[in-house]
N, C-alpha and C positions, 0 to 999 in steps of 0.2 A: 504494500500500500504506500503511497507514495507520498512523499512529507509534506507537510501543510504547520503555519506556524503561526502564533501570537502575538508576535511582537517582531520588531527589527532589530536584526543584531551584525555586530558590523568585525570585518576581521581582516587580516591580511591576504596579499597575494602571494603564497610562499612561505619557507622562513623567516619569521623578525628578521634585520638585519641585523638586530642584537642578543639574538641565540648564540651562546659561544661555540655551540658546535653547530655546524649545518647540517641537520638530520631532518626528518619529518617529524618521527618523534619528539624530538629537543625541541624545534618549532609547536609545535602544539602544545607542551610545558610552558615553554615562553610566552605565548599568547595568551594563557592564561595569568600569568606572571603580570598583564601588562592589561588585565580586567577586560581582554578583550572575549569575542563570542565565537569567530568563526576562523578559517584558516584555508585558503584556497592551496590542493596540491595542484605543482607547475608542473605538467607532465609537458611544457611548451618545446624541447628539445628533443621530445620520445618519450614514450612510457618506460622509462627502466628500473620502475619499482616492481622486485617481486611480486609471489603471492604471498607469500610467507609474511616481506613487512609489511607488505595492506593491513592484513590480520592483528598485529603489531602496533599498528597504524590507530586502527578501530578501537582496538583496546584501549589504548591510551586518551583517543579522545573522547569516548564514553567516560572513563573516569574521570579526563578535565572537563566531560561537558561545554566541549567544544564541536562544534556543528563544521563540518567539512565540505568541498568543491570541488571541483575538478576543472583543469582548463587543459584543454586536448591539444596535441601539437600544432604549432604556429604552420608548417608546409604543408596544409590540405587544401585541395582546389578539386570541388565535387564537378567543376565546370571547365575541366582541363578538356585540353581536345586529345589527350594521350587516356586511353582507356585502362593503361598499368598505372596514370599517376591516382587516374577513379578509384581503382580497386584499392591503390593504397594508403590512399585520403580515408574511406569507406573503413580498412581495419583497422587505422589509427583512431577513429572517432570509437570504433566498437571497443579496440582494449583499451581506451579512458575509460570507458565505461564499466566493462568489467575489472581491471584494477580498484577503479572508481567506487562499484560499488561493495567488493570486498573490503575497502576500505572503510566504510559506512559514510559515504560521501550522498548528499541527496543528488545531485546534481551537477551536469557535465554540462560546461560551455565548449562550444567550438566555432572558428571562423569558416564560412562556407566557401569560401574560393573569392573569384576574381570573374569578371564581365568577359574580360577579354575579347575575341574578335563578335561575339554575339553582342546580340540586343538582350536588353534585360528580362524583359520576354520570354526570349526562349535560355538564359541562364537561368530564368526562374524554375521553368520546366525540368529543365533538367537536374538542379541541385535540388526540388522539389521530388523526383523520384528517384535519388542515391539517397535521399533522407529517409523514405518512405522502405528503402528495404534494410536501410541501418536499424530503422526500429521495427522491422520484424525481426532480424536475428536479436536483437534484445527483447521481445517477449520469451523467443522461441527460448532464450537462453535463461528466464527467471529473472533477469535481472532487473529491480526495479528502482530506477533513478530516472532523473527526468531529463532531457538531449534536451539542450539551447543554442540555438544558432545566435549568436550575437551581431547588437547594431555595431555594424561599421563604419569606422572615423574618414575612409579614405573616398574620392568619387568613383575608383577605379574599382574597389570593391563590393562583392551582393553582399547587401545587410542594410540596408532602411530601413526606417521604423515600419516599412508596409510591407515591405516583406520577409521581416521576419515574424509580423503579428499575421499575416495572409498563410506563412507555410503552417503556422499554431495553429489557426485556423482547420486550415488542409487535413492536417493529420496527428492523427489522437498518439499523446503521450510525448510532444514537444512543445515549449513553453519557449519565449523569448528571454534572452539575457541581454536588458538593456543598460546599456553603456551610455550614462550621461553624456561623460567628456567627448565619445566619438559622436554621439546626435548634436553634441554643440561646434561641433569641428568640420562636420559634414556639411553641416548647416551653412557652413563660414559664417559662426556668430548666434544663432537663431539658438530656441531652447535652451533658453536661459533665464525664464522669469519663473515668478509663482504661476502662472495663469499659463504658461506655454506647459511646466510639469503638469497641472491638472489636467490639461489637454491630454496628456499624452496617457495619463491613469484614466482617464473617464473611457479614452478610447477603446484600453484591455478591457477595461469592464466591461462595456457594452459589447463586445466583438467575443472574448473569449471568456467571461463571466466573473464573478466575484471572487472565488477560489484561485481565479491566477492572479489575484492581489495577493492572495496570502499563504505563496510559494513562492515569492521575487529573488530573480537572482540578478543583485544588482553591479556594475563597476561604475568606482568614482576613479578620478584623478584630477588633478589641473591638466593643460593639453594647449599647446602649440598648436596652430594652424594657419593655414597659406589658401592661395585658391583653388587648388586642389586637396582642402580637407586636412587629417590630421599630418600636421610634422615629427610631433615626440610630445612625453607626457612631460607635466612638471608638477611641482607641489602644488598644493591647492595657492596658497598662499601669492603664489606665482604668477598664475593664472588670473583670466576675467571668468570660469566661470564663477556661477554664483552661487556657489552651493548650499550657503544659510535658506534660500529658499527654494530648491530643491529638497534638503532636508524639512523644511517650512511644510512643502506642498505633501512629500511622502508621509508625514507625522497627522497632517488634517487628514487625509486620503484612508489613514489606518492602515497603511499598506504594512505588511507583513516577511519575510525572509530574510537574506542576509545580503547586506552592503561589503563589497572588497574593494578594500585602497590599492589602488596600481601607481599610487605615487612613486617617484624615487625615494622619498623617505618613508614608506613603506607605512610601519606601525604606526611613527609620529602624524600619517594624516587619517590614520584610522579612528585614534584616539582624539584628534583634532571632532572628527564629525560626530563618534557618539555623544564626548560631552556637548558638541552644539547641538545634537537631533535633544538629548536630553535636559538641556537647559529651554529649549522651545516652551 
């Protein structure tokens, strides 16, 4: 059954930068160390965590009561014109998932490729049926976490707020991972106020229902951007977006699940945002 939650809770992407050892374990000590909730594993270079430490994994953050993520490797393009980079885009997203959920992670983000020589259109179609047979082998396999295709910050990349709330839509047992910083980057500028966030929450509700407010898998950061969309992340602090009301809009909204800082300073803007969501 697949997690649903009461509150927002907010964590890193990865190890702290100030775990002294870089483990998964020691990171998920750490984060709690540092009152934080959640803890996204970076499987962004390959999955080469056994099964053995998922298990490991699981253990330890049941006991810290630390709620887990998954982010699937950065080289998947479901809309490649090479039908071997398909297939191996396709088993990268599937063993996030199964790492992912022996680990007790609810939930797997992955980027879906790139436009390329297509119209978005027919990129649509087609990352729309590599997705649609990823999440058959994750029924077939028991595995029960949830696949999010994330908004992307780039123009060159599929991931708009439409289509990745269109592929939710499409087909049952994927949810959106909406990425502030990339919707405000893509934008060049745009989704950035109280009333653009609400926009964007009234949307999921209406389109994919109540319950996908209160499984959100959210990323924050600050974010660099040019006229083609995102250039690199930075601290909030950094940045123009605006995240007090962003955090403003998700806190009236009730939205629910867990927020990951992709800042460069990783913990320091995690902890930036819960005392702000909590001081609200």
């Amino acid at each position: 059954m697949k997690k649903y939650f009461d509150k927002l809770l907010f964590g890193t992407a990865g190890v702290p930068l100030s775990t002294p050892k870089k483990s998964s374990v020691a990171g998920i000590i750490r984060v709690r160390e540092l009152s934080l909730d959640a803890m996204e594993l970076e499987f962004v270079r390959g999955v080469k965590m056994s099964e053995e430490s998922a298990l490991e994994v699981k253990k330890t953050a049941e006991e810290n009561n630390i709620v887990l993520t998954v982010h699937a490797p950065y080289y998947i393009n479901l809309n490649s014109d090479d039908p071997a980079k398909i297939r191996d885009s396709k088993e990268r997203i599937l063993q996030s998932a199964r790492i992912g959920f022996l680990a007790g992670a609810f939930s797997v983000v992955f980027h879906s490729g790139y436009y390329g020589k297509e119209t978005p259109g027919k990129a649509y179609h087609r990352i729309k049926e590599a997705v649609k047979e990823i999440v058959m082998k994750i029924r077939d396999e028991g595995l029960d976490i949830w696949l999010r295709p994330e908004t992307m910050g780039g123009l060159a990349e599929f991931g708009d707020l439409e289509e990745v709330i269109s592929l939710s839509e499409e087909i049952e047992g994927i949810l959106p991972a909406i990425d502030f910083a990339h919707l405000h980057a893509r934008s060049i500028g745009k989704y950035n106020s109280y009333e653009e966030v609400r926009e964007i929450l009234s949307m999921i509700e209406r389109r994919l229902g109540r319950e996908a407010l209160k499984t959100m898998h959210i990323h924050m950061s600050g974010i660099e951007y040019g006229r083609r969309g995102e250039v690199r992340h930075l601290n909030l602090e950094e940045s123009d977006l605006n995240y007090k009301e962003i955090l403003r809009a998700l806190k009236d909204f009730k939205v629910a699940g867990v927020v990951i800082s992709e800042s460069p300073n990783i913990e320091e803007d995690a902890i930036l945002m819960k005392k702000t969501y909590e001081n609200l």
